[in-house]
C-alpha positions as CSV (number, residue, x, y, z in Angstrom):
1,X,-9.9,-17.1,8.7
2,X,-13.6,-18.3,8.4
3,X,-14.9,-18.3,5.2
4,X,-17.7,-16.3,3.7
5,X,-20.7,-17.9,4.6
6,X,-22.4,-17.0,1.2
7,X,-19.7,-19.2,0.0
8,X,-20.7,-22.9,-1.0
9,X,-18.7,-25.9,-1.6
10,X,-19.6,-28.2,-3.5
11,X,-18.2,-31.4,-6.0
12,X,-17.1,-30.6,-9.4
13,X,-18.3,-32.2,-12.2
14,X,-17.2,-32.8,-15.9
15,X,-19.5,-29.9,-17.0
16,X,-17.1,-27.5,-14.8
17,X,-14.0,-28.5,-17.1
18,X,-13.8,-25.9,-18.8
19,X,-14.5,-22.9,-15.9
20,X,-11.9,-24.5,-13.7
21,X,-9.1,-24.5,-15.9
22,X,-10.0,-20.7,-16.7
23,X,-9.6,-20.2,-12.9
24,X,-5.9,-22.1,-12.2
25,X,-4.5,-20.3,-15.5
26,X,-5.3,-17.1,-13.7
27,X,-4.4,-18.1,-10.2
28,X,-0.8,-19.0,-11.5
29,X,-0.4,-16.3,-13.9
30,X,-1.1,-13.5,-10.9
31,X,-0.6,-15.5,-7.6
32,X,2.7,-16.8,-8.5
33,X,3.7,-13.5,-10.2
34,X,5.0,-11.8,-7.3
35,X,7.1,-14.7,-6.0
36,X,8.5,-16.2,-9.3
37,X,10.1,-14.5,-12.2
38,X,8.3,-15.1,-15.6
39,X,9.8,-17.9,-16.9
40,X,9.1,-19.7,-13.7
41,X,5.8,-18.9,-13.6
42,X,5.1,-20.0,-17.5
43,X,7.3,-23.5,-15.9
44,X,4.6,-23.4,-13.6
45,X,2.0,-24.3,-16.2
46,X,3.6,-27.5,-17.1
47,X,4.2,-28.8,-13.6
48,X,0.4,-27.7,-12.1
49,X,-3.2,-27.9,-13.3
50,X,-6.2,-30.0,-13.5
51,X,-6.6,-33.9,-13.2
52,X,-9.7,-34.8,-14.2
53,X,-9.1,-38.1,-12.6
54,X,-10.2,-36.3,-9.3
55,X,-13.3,-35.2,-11.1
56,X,-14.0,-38.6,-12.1
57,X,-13.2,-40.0,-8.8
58,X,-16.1,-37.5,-7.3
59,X,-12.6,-36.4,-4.5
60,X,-12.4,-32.2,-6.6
61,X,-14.4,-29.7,-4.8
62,X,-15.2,-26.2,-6.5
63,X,-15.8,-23.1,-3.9
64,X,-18.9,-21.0,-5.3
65,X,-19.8,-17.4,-5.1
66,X,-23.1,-17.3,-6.4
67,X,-22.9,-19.2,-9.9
68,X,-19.2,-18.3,-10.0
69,X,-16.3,-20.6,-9.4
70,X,-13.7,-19.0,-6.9
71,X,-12.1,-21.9,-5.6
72,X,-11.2,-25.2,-6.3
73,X,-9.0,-28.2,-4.7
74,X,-9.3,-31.6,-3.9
75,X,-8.1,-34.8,-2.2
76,X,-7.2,-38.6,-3.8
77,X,-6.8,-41.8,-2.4
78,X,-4.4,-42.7,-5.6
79,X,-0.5,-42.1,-5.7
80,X,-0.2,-39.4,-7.9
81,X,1.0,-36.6,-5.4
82,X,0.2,-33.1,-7.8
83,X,0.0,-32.3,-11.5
84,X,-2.6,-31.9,-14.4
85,X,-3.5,-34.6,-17.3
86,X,-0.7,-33.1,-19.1
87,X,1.8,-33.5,-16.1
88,X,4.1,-36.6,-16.8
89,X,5.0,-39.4,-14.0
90,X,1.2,-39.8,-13.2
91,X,0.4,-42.9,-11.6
92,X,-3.5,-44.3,-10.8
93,X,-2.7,-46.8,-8.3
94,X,-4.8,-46.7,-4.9
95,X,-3.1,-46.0,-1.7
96,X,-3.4,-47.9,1.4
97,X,-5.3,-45.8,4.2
98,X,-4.0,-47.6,6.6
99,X,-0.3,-46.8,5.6
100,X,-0.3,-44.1,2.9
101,X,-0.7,-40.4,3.5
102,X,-4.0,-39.3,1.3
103,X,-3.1,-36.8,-1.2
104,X,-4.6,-32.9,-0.9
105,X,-4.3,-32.0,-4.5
106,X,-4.6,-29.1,-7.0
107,X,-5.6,-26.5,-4.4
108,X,-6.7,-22.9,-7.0
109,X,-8.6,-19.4,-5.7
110,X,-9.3,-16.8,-7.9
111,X,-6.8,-14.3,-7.1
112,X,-9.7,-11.4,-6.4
113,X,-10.8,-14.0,-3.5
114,X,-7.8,-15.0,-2.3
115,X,-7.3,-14.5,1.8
116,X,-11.2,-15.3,2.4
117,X,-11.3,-18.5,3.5
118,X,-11.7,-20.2,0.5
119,X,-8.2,-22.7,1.1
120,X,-9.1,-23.8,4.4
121,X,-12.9,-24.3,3.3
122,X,-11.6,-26.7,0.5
123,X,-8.6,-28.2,3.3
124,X,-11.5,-28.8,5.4
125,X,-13.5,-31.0,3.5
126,X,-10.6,-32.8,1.8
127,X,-9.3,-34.2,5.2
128,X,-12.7,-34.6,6.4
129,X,-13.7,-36.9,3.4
130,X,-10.2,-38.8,3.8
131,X,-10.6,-39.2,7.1
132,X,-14.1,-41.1,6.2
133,X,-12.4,-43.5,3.9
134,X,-10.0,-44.7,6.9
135,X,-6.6,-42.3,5.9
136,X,-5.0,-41.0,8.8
137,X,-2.5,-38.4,7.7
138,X,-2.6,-36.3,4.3
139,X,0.8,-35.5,2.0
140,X,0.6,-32.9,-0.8
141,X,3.2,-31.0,-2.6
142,X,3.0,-27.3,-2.2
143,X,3.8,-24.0,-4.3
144,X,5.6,-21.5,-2.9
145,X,2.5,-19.0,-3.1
146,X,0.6,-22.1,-0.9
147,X,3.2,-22.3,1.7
148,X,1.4,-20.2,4.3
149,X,-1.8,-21.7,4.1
150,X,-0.6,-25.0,4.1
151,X,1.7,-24.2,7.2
152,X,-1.4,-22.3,8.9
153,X,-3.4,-25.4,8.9
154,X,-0.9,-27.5,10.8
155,X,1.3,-29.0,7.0
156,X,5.0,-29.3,7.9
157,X,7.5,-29.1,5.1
158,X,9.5,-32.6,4.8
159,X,11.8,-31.1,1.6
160,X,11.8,-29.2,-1.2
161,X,11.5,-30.9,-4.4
162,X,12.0,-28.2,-7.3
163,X,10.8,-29.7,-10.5
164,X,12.5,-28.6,-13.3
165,X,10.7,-27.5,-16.7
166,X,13.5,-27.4,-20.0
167,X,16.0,-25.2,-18.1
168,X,13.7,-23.7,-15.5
169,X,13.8,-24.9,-12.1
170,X,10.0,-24.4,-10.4
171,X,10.4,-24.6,-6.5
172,X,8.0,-27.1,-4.8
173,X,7.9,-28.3,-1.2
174,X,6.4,-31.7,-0.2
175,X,4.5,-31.2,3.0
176,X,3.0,-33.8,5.5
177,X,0.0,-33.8,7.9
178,X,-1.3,-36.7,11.0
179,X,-5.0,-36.4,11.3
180,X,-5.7,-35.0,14.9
């Protein structure tokens, strides 16, 4: 699906904070609801959500619809594969490009925009500006809500690696991707 042409993308900055973590606590609580029951969806909150690392390392686009955020999602060149500030087992270290999968990350769209483009808009200029710093494939770990987009745009499932919040088990799948 093409994207809205109104739509721009655009980096995030620090001043955005705020606004995109408005946007993923909506995006999980509706997107997810469907799929998930309740306690897997709250689960959700602790496993997902923003790392301002990205921000900082100028890799976390936002998708805007006027002066409105309706998209988000980003790419990193470090190890951590997902999770938010809050999520534990981060780790900073830099991959290697020329033997490391760069990482999509933290992929959000407001759930009234969802089915417009907005994903594959983001996809596309993650893999484009990993492919400029020399990465040749890309590895993220997926919900199950992003599992068709991520399937759509060419992301094969190498397991699924539920992570498991107090006594609720949250399903994620760790995809993979070669560059063309």
């Amino acid at each position: 699906m093409t994207a809205n042409p109104a739509f721009v993308c655009q980096l995030a900055t620090k001043h955005d904070i705020q606004e995109l973590k408005a946007l993923m606590a909506v995006a999980i609580d509706v997107l997810l609801a469907d799929l998930l029951d309740p306690a897997q969806v709250e689960a959700s909150k602790a496993v997902m959500g923003l790392d301002t690392q990205l921000i900082a390392d100028g890799t976390y686009f936002k998708v805007l619809d006027g002066d409105r955020i309706v998209g988000s999602g980003g790419w990193s060149n470090r190890a951590t594969l997902y999770g938010g500030d809050h999520t534990s087992g981060r780790n900073a270290r830099f991959l290697d490009p020329a033997s490391e999968p760069a990482r999509i990350r933290a992929m959000y769209t407001d759930p009234s925009y969802t089915r417009c483009g907005i994903g594959s808009m983001i996809i596309d200029h993650c893999e484009a500006a990993a492919l400029k710093k020399g990465f040749k494939s890309f590895s993220l770990m997926s919900t199950i809500s992003g599992l068709p987009l991520y399937k759509a745009r060419g992301y094969v499932v190498i397991s699924e690696e539920p992570e498991t919040v107090g006594t609720v088990s949250v399903p994620l799948f760790r995809m993979e991707k070669s560059a063309p």
